[in-house]
C-alpha positions as CSV (number, residue, x, y, z in Angstrom):
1,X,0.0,0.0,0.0
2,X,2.9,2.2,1.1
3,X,4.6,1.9,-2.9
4,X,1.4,1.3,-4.8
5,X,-1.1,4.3,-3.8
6,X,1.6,7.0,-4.7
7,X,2.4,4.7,-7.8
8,X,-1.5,4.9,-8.8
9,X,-1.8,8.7,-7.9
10,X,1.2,9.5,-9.9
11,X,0.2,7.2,-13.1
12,X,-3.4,8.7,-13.0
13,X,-3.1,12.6,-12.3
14,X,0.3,12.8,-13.1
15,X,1.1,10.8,-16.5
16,X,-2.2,10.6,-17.8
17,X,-4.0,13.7,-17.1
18,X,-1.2,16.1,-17.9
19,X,1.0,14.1,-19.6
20,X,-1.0,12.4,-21.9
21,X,-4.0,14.5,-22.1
22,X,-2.3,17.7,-22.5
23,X,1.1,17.0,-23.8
24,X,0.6,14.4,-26.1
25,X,-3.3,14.4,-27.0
26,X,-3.6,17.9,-27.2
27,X,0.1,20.1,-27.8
28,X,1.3,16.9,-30.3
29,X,-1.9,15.1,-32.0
30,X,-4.6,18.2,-32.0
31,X,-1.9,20.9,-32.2
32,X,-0.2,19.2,-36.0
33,X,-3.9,18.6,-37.3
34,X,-4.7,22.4,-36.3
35,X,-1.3,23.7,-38.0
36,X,-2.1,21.4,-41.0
37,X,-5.4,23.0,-41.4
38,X,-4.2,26.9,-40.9
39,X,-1.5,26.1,-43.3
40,X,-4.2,24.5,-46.3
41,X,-6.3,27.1,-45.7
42,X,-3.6,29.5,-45.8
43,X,-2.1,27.8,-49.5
44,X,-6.2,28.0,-50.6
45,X,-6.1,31.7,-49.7
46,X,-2.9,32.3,-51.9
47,X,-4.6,30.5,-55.0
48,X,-6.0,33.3,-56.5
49,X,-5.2,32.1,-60.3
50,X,-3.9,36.3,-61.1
51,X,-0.3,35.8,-62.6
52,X,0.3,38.9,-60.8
53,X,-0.1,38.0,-57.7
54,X,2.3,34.8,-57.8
55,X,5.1,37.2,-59.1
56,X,4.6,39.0,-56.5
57,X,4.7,36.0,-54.0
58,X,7.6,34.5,-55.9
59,X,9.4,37.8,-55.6
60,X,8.7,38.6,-51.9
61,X,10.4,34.6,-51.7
62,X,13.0,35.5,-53.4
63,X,13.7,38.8,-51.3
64,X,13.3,36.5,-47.9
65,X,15.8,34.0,-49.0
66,X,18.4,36.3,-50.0
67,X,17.9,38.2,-46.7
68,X,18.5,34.5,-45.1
69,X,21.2,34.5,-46.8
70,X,23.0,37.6,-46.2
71,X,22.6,37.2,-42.5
């Protein structure tokens, strides 16, 4: 009893509430499928089909990776 309650208290608040629940469930599993959906929804927003507008994206990429770059 001495070795096993604090065992059980540990394993069930401990691991599984906040580790499991929080960490794992919802930073890890819910947190990628909720950055996977800003970031479709984000590449569906920059679909416009204008020319202009891609040249303009692939411009601004250019900039950013040349700043990268330089730094």
């Amino acid at each position: 009893m001495v070795i096993v309650r604090p065992v059980m208290w540990l394993s069930r608040e401990v691991l599984r509430k906040i580790v499991d629940q929080r960490i794992v469930d919802g930073l890890l599993v819910n947190g990628t499928a909720k950055a996977a959906r800003a970031a479709g929804w984000l590449g569906s927003r920059l679909q416009t089909g204008e020319v202009g507008a891609y040249v303009v994206l692939f411009v601004l990429g250019v900039w950013a990776v040349i700043v990268a770059a330089v730094r």
